[in-house]
N, CA, C and O atoms as a GROMACS GRO file, in nm:
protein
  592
    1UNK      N    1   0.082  -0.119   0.000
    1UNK     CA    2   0.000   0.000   0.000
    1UNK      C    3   0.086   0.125   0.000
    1UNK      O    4   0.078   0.198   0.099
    2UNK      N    5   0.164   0.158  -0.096
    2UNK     CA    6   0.249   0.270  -0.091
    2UNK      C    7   0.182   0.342  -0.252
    2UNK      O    8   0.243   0.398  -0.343
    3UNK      N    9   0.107   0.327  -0.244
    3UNK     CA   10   0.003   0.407  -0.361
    3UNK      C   11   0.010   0.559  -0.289
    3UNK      O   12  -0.009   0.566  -0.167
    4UNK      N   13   0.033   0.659  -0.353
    4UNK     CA   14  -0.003   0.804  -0.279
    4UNK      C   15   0.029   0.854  -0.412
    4UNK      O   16   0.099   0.810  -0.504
    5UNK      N   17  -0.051   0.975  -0.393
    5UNK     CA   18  -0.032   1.134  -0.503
    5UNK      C   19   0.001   1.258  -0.388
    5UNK      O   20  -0.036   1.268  -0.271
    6UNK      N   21   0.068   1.330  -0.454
    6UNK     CA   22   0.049   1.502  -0.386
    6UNK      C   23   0.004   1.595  -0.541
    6UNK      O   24   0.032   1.582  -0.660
    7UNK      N   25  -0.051   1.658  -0.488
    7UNK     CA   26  -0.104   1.798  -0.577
    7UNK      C   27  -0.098   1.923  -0.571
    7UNK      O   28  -0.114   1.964  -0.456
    8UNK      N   29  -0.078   2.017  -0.664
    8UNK     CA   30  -0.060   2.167  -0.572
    8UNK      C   31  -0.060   2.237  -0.646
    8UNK      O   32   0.035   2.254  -0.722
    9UNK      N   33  -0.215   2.332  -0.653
    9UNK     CA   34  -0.293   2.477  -0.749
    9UNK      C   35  -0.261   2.577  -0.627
    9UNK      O   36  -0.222   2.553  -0.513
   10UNK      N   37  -0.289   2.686  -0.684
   10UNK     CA   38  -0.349   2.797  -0.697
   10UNK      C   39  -0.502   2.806  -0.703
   10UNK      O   40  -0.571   2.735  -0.776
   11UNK      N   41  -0.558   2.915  -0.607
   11UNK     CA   42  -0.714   2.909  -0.675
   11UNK      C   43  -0.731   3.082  -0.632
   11UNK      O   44  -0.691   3.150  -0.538
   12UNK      N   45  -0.794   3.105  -0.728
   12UNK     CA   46  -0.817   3.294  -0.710
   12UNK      C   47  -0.985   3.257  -0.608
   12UNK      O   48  -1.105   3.246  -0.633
   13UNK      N   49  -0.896   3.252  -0.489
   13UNK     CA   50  -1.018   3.243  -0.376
   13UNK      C   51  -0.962   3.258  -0.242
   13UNK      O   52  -0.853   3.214  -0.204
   14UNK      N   53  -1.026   3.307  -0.191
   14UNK     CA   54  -0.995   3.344  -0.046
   14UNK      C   55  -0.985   3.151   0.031
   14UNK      O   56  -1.045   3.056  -0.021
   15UNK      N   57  -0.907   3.140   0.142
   15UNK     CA   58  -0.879   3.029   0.264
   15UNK      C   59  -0.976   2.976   0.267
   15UNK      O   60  -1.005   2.866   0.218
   16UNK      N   61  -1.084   3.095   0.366
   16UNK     CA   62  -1.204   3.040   0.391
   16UNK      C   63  -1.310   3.002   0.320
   16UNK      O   64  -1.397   2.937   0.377
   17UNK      N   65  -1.321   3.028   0.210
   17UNK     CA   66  -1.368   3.007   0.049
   17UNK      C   67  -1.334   2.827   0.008
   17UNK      O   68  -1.416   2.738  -0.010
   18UNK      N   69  -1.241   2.823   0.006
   18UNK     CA   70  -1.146   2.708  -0.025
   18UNK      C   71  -1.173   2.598   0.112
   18UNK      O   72  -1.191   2.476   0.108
   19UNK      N   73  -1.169   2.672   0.208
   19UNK     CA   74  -1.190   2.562   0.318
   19UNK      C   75  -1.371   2.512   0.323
   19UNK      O   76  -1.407   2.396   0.309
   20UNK      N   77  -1.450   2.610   0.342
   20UNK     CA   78  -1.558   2.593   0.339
   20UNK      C   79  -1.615   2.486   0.227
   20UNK      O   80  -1.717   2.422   0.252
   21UNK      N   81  -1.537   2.467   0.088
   21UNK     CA   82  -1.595   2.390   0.005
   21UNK      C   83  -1.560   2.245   0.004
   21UNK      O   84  -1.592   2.155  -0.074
   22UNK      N   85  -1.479   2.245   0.125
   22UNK     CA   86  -1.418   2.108   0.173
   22UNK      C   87  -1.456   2.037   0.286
   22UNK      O   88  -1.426   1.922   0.320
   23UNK      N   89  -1.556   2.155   0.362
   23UNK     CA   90  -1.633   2.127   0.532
   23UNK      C   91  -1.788   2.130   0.500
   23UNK      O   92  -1.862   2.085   0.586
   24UNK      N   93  -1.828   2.166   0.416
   24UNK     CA   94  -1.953   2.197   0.382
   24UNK      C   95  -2.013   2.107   0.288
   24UNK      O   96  -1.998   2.146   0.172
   25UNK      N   97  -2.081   1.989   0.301
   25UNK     CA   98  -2.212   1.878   0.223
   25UNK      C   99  -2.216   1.883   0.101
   25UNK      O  100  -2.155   1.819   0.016
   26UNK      N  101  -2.288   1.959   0.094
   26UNK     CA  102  -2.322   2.003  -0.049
   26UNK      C  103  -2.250   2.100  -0.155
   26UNK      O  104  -2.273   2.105  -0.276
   27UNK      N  105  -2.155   2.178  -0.077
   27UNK     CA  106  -2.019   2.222  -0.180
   27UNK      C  107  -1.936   2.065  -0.221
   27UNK      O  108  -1.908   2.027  -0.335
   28UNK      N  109  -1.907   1.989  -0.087
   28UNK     CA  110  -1.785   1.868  -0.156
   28UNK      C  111  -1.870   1.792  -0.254
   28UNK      O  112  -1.811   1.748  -0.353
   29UNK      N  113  -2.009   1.767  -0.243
   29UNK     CA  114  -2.086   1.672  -0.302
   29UNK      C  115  -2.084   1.764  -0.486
   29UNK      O  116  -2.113   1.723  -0.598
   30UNK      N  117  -2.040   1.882  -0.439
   30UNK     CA  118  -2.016   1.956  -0.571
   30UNK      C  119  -1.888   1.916  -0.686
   30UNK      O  120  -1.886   1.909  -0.809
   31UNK      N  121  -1.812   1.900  -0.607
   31UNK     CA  122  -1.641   1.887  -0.714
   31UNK      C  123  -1.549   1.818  -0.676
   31UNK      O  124  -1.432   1.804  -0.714
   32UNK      N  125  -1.662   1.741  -0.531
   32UNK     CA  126  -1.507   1.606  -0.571
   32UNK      C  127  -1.512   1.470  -0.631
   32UNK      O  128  -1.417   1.393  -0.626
   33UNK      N  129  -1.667   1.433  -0.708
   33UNK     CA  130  -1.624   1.321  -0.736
   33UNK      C  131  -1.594   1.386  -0.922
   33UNK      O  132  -1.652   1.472  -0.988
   34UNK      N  133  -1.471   1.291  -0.954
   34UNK     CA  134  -1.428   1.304  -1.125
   34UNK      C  135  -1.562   1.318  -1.184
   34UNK      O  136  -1.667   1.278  -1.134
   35UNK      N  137  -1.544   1.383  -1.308
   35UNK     CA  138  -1.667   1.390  -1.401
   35UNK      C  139  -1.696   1.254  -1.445
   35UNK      O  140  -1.625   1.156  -1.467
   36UNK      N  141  -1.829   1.278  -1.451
   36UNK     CA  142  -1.932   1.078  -1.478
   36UNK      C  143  -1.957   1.058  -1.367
   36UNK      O  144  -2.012   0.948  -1.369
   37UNK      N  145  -1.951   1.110  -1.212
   37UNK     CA  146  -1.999   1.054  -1.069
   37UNK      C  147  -2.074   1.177  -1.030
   37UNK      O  148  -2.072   1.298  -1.054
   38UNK      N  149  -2.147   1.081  -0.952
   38UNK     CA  150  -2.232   1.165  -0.906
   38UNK      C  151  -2.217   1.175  -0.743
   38UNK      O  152  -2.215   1.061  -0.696
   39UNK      N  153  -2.208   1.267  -0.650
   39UNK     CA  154  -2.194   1.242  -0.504
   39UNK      C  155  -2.316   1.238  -0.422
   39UNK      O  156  -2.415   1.307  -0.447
   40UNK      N  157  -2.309   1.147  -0.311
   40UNK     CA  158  -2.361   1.199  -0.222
   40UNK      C  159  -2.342   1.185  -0.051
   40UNK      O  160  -2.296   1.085   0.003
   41UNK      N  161  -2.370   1.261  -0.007
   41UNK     CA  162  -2.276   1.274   0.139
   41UNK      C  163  -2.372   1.258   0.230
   41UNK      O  164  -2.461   1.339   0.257
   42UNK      N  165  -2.355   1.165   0.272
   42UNK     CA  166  -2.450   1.077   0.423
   42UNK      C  167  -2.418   1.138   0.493
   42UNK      O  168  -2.521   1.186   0.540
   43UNK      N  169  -2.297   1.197   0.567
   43UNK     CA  170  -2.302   1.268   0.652
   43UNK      C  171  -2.150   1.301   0.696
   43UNK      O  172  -2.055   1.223   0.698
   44UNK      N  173  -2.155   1.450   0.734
   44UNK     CA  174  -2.013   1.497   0.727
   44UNK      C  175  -2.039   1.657   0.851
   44UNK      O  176  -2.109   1.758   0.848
   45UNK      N  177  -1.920   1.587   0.962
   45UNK     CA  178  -1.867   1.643   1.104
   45UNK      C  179  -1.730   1.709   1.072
   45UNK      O  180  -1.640   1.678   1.149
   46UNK      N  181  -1.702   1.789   0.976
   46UNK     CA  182  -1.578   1.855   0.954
   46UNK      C  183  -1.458   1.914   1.104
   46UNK      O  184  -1.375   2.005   1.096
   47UNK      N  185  -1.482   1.842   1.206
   47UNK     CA  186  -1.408   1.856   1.322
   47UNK      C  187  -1.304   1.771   1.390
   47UNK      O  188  -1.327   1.653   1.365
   48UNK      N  189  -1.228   1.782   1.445
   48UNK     CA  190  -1.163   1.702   1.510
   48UNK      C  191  -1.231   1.539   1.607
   48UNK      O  192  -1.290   1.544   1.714
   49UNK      N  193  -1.207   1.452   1.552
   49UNK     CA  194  -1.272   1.343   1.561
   49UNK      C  195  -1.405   1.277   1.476
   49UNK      O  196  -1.449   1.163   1.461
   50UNK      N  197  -1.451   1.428   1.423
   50UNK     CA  198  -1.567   1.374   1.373
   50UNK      C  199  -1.550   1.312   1.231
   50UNK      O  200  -1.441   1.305   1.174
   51UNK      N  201  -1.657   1.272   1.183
   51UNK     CA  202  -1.652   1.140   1.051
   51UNK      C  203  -1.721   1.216   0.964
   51UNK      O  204  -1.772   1.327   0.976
   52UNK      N  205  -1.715   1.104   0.835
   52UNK     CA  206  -1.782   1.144   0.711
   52UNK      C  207  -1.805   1.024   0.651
   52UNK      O  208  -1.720   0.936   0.669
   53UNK      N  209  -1.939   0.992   0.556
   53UNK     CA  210  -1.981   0.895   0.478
   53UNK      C  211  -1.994   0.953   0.350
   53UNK      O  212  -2.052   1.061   0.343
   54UNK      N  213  -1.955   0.908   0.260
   54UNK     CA  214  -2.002   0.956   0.136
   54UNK      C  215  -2.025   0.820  -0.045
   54UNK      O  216  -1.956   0.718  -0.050
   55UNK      N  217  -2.076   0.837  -0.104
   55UNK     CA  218  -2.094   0.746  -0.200
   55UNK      C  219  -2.039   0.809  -0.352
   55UNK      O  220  -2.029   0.932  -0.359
   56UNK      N  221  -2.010   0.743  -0.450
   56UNK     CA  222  -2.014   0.802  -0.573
   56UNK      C  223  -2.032   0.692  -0.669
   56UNK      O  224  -1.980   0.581  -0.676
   57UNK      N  225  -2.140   0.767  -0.758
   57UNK     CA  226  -2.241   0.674  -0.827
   57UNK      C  227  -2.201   0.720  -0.975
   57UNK      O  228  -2.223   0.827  -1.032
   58UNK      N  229  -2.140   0.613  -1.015
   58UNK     CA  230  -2.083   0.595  -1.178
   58UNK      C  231  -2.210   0.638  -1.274
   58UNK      O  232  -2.283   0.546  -1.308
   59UNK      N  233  -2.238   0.756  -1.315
   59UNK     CA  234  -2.392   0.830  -1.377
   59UNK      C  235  -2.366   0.686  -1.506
   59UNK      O  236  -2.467   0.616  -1.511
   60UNK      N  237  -2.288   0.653  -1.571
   60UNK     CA  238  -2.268   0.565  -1.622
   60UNK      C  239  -2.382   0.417  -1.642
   60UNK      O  240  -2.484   0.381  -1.700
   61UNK      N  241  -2.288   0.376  -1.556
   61UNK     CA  242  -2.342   0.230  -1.539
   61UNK      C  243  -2.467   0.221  -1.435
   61UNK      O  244  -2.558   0.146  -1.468
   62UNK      N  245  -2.479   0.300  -1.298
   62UNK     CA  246  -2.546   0.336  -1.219
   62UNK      C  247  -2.466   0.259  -1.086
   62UNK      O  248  -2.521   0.260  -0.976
   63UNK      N  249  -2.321   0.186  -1.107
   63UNK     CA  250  -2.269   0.064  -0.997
   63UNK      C  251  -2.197   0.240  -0.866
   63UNK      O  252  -2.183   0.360  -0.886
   64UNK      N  253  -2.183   0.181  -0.789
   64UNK     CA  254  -2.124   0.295  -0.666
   64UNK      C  255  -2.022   0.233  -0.601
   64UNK      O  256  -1.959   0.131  -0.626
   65UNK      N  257  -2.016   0.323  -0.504
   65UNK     CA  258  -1.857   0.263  -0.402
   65UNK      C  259  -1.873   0.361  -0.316
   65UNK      O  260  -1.897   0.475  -0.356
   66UNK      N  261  -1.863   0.334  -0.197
   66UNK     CA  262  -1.911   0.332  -0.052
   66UNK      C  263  -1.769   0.400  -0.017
   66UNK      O  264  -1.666   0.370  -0.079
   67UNK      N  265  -1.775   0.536   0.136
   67UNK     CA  266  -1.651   0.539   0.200
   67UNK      C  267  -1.652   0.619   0.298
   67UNK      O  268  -1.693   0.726   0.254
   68UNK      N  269  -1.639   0.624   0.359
   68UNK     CA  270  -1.580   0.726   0.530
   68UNK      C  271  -1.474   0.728   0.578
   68UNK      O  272  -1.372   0.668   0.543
   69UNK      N  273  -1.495   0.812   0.681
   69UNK     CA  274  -1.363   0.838   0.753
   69UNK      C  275  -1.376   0.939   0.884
   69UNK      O  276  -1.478   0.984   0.937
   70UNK      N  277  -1.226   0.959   0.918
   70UNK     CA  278  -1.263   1.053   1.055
   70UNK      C  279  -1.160   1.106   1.021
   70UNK      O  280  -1.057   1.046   0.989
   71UNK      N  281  -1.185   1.288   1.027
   71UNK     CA  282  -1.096   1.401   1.068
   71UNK      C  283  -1.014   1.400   1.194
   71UNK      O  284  -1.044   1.433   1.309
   72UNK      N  285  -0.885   1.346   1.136
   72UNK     CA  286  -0.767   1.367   1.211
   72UNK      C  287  -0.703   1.526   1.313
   72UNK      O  288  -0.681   1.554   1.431
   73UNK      N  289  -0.695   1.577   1.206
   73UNK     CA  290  -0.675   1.725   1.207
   73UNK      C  291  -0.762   1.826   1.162
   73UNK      O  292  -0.806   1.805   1.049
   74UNK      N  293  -0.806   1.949   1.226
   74UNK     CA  294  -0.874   2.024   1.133
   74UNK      C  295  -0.832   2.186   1.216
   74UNK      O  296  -0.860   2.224   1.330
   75UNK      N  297  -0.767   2.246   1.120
   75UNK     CA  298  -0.771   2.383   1.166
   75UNK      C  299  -0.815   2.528   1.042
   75UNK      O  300  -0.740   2.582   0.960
   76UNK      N  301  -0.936   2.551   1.065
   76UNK     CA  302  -1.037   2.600   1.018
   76UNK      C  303  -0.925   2.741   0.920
   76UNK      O  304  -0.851   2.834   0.954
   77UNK      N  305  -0.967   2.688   0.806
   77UNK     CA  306  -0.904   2.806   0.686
   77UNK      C  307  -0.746   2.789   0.675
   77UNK      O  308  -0.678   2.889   0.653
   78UNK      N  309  -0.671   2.629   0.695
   78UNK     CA  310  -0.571   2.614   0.701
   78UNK      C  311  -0.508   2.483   0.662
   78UNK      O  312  -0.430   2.461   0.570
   79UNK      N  313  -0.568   2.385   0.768
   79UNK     CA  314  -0.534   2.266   0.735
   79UNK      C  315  -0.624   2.144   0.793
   79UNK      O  316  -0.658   2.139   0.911
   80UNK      N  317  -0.663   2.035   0.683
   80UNK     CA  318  -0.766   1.925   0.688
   80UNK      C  319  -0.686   1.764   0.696
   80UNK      O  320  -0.588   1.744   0.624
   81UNK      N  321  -0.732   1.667   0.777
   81UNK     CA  322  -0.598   1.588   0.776
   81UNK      C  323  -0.727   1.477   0.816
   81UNK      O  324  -0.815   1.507   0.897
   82UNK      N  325  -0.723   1.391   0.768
   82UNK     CA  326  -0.854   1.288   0.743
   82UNK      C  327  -0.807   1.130   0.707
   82UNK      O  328  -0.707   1.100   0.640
   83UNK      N  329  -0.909   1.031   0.771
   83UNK     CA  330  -0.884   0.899   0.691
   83UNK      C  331  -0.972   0.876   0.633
   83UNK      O  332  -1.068   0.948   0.661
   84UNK      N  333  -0.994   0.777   0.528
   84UNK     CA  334  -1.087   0.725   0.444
   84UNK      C  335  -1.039   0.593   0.464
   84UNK      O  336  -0.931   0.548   0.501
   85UNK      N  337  -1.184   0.523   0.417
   85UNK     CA  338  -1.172   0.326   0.419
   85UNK      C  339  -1.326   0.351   0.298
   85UNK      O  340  -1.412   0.438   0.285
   86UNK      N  341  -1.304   0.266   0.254
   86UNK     CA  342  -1.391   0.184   0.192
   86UNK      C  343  -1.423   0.108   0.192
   86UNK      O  344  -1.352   0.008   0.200
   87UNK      N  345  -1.596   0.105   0.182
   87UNK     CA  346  -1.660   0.004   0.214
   87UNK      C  347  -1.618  -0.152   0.194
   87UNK      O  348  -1.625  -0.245   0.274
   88UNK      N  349  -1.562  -0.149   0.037
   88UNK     CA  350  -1.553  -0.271  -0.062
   88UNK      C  351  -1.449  -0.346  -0.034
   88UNK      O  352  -1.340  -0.309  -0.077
   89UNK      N  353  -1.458  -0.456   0.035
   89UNK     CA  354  -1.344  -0.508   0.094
   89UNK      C  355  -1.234  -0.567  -0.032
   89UNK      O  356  -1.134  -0.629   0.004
   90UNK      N  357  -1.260  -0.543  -0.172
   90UNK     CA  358  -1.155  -0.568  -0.247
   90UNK      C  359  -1.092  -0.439  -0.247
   90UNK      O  360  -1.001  -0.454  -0.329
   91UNK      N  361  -1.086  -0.329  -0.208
   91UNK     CA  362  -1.035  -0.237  -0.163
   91UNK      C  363  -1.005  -0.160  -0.051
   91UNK      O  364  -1.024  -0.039  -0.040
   92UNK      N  365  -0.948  -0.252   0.051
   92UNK     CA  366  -0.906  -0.262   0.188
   92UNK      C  367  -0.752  -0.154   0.228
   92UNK      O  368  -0.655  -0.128   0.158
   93UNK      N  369  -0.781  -0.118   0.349
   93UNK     CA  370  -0.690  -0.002   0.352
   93UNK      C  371  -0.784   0.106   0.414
   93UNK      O  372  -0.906   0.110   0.425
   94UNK      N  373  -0.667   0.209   0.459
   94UNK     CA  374  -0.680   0.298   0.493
   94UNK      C  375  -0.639   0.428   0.409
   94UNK      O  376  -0.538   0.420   0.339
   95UNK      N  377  -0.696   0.518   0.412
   95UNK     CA  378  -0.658   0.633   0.298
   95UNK      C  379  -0.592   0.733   0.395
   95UNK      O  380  -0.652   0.726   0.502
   96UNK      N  381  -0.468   0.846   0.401
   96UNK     CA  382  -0.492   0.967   0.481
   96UNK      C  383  -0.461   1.072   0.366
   96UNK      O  384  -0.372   1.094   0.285
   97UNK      N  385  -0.578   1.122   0.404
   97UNK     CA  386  -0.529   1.246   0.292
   97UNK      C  387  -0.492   1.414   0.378
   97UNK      O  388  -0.563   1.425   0.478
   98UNK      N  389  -0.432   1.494   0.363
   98UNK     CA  390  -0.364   1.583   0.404
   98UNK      C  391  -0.387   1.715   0.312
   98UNK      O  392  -0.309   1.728   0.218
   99UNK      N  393  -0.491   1.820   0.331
   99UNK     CA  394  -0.526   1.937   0.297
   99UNK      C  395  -0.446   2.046   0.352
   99UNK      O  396  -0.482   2.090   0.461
  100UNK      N  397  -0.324   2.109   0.283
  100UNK     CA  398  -0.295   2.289   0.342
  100UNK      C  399  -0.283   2.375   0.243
  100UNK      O  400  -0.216   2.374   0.140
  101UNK      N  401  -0.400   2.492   0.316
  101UNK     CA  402  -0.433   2.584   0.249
  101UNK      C  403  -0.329   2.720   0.278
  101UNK      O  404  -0.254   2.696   0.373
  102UNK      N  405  -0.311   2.841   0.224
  102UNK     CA  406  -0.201   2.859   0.283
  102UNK      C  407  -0.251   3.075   0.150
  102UNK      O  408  -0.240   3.085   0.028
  103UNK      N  409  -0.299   3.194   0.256
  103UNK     CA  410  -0.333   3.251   0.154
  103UNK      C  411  -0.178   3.278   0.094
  103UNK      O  412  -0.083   3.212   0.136
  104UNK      N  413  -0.160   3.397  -0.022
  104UNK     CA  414  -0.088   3.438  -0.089
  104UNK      C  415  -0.158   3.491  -0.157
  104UNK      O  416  -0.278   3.470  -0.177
  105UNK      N  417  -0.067   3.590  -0.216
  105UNK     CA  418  -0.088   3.751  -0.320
  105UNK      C  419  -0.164   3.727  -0.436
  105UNK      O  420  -0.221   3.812  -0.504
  106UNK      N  421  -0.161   3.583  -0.458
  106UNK     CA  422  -0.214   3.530  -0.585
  106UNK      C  423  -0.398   3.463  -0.533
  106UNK      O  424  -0.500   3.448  -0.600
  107UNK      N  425  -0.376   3.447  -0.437
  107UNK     CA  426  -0.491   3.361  -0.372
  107UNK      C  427  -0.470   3.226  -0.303
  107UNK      O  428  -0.366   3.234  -0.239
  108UNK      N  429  -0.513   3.133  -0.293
  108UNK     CA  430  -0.507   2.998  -0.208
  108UNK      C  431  -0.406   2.935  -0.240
  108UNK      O  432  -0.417   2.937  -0.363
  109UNK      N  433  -0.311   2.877  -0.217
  109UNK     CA  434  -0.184   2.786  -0.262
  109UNK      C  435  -0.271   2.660  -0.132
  109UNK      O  436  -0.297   2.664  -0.012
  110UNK      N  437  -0.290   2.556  -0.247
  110UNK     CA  438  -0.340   2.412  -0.194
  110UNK      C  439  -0.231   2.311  -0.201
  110UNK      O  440  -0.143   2.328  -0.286
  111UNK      N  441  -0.227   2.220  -0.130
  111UNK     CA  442  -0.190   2.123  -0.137
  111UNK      C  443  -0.201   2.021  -0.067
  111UNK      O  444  -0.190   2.018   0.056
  112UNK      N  445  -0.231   1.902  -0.161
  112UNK     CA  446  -0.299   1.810  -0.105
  112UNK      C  447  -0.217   1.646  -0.132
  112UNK      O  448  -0.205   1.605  -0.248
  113UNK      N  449  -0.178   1.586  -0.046
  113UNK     CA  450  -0.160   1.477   0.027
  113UNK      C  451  -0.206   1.337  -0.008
  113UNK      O  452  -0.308   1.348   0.060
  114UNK      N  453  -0.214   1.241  -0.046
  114UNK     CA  454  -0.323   1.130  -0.039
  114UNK      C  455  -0.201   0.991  -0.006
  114UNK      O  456  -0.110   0.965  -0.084
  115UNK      N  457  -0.218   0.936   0.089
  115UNK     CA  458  -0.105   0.810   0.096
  115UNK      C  459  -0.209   0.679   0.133
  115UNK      O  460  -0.324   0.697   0.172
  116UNK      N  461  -0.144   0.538   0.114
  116UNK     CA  462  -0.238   0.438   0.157
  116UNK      C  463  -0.330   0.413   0.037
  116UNK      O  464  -0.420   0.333   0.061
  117UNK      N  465  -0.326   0.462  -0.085
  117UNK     CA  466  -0.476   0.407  -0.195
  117UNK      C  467  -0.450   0.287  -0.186
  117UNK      O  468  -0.336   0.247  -0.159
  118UNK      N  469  -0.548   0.213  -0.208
  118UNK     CA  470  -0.544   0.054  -0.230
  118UNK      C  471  -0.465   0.032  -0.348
  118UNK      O  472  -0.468   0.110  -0.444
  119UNK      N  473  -0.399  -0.066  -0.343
  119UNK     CA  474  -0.321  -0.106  -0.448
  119UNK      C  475  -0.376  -0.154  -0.543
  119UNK      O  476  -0.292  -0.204  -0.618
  120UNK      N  477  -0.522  -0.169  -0.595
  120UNK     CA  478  -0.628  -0.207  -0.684
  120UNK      C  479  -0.668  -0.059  -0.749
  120UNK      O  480  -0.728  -0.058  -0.857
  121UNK      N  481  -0.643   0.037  -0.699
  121UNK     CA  482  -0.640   0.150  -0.793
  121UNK      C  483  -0.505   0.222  -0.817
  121UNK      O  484  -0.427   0.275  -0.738
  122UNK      N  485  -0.503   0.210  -0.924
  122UNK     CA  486  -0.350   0.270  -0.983
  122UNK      C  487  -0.354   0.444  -0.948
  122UNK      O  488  -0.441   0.531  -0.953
  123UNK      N  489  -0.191   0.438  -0.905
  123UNK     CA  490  -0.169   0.564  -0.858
  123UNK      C  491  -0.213   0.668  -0.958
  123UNK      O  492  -0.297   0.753  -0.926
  124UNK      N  493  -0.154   0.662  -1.088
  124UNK     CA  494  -0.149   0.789  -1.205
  124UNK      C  495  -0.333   0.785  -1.272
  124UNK      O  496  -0.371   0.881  -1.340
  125UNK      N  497  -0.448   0.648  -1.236
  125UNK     CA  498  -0.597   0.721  -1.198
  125UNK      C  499  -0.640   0.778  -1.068
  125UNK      O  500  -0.758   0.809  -1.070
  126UNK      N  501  -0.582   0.800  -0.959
  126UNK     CA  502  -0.606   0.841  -0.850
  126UNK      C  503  -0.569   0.994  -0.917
  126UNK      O  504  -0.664   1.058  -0.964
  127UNK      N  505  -0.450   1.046  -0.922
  127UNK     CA  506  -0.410   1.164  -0.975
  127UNK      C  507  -0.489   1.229  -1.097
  127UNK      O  508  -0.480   1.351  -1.109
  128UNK      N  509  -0.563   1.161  -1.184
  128UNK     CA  510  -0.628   1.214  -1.277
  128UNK      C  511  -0.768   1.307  -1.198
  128UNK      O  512  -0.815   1.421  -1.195
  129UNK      N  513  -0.796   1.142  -1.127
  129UNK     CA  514  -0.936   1.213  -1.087
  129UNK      C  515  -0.916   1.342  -0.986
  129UNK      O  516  -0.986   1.440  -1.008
  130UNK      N  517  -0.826   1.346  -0.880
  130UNK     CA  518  -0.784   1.443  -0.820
  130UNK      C  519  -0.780   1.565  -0.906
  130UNK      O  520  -0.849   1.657  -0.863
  131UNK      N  521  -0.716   1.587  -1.014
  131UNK     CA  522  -0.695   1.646  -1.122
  131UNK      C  523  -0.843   1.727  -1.143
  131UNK      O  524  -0.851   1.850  -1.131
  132UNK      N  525  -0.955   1.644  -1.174
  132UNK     CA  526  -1.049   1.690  -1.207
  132UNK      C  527  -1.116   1.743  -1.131
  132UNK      O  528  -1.163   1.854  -1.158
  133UNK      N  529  -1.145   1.676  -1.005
  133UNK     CA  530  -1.208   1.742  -0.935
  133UNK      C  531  -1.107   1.869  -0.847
  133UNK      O  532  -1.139   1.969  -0.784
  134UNK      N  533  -1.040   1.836  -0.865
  134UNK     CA  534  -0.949   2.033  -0.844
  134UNK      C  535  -0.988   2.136  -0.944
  134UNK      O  536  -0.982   2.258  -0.928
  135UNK      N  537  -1.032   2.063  -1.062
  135UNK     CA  538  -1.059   2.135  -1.225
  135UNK      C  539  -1.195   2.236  -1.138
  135UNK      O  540  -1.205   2.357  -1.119
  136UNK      N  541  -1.294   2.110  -1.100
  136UNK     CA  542  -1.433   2.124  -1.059
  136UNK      C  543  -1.473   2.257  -0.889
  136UNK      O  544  -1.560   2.330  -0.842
  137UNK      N  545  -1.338   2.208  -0.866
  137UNK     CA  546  -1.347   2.316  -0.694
  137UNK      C  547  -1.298   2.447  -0.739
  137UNK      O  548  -1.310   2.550  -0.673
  138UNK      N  549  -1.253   2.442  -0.832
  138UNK     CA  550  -1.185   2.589  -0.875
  138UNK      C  551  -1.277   2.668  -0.944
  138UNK      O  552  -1.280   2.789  -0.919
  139UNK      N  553  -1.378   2.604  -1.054
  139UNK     CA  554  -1.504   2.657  -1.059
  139UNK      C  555  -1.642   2.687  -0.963
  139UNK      O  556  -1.749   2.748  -0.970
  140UNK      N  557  -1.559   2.595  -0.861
  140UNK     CA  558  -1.691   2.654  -0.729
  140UNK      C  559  -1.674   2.794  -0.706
  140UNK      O  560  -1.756   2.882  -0.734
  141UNK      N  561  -1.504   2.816  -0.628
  141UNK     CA  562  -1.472   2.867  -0.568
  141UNK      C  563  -1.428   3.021  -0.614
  141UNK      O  564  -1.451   3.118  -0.542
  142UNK      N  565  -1.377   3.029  -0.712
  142UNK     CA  566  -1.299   3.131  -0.772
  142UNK      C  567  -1.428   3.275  -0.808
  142UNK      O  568  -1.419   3.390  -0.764
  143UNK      N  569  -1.530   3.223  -0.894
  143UNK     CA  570  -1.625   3.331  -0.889
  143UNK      C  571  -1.662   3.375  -0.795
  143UNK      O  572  -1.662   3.310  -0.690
  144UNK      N  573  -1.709   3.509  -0.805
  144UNK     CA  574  -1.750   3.588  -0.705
  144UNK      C  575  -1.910   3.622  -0.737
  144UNK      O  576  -1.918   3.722  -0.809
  145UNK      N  577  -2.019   3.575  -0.709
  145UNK     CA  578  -2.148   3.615  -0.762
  145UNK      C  579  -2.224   3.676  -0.615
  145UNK      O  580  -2.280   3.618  -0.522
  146UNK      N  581  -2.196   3.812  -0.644
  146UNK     CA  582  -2.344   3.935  -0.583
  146UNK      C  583  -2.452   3.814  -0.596
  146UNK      O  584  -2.469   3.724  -0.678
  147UNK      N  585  -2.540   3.868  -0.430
  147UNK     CA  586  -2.687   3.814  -0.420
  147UNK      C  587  -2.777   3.896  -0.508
  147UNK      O  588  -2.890   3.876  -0.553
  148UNK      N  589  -2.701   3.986  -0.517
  148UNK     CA  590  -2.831   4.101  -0.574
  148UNK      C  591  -2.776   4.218  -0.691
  148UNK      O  592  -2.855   4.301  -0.737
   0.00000   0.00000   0.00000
């Protein structure tokens, strides 16, 4: 299990912008699963100790894959430090993934962590999809849209 990626954008968005779309339901259920999935988040305690369930449903075929975890670390507009397991016991293991946000003149400097993938998913598709859904958080995050 020595499967891991690191990653590291830029996003023209404020910390708390960037953090919020990573603590908040229905923002992550927004841009993290790769394009063709669909999310959905059973339930998510963005705190120290607390857990998360979430699913992603291949719009595809309609087949899914099950996963949670518990927040290791969390210091609000800075840094997110988490495990994941999956349900599917042909994909056994523990995931830790490692979020720091960090502002600058440019906006958010991210970088993100992932060690432990199951050795049934190849490292360089773990990195794609990461890829995309960074594609997908950067379009959350970066606009600025007035209520009014």
């Amino acid at each position: 299990m020595s499967n891991s990626v690191s990653l590291h954008r830029i996003l023209k968005a404020s910390p708390e912008k960037v953090f919020r779309a990573f603590t908040q339901a229905s923002a992550i259920a927004s841009w993290l699963p790769p394009y063709g999935f669909i999310c959905t988040v059973h339930q998510l305690s963005a705190e120290k100790g607390g857990t998360f369930r979430m699913s992603f449903e291949n719009f595809s075929t309609g087949s899914s894959h099950s996963f949670g975890g518990t927040y290791l670390e969390v210091k609000p507009n800075e840094f997110l430090k988490y495990t994941a397991k999956f349900d599917d016991p042909n994909l056994p293991g523990e995931m830790i993934t490692s979020v720091s946000l960090r502002n600058t003149i440019a906006g958010t400097e991210i970088k993100i962590s992932q060690e432990g993938i199951p050795a049934a998913i190849p490292a360089e598709m773990c990195y794609l999809g990461w890829q995309e859904s960074l594609e997908k958080l950067a379009k959350l995050v970066e606009p600025t849209i007035p209520d009014a």
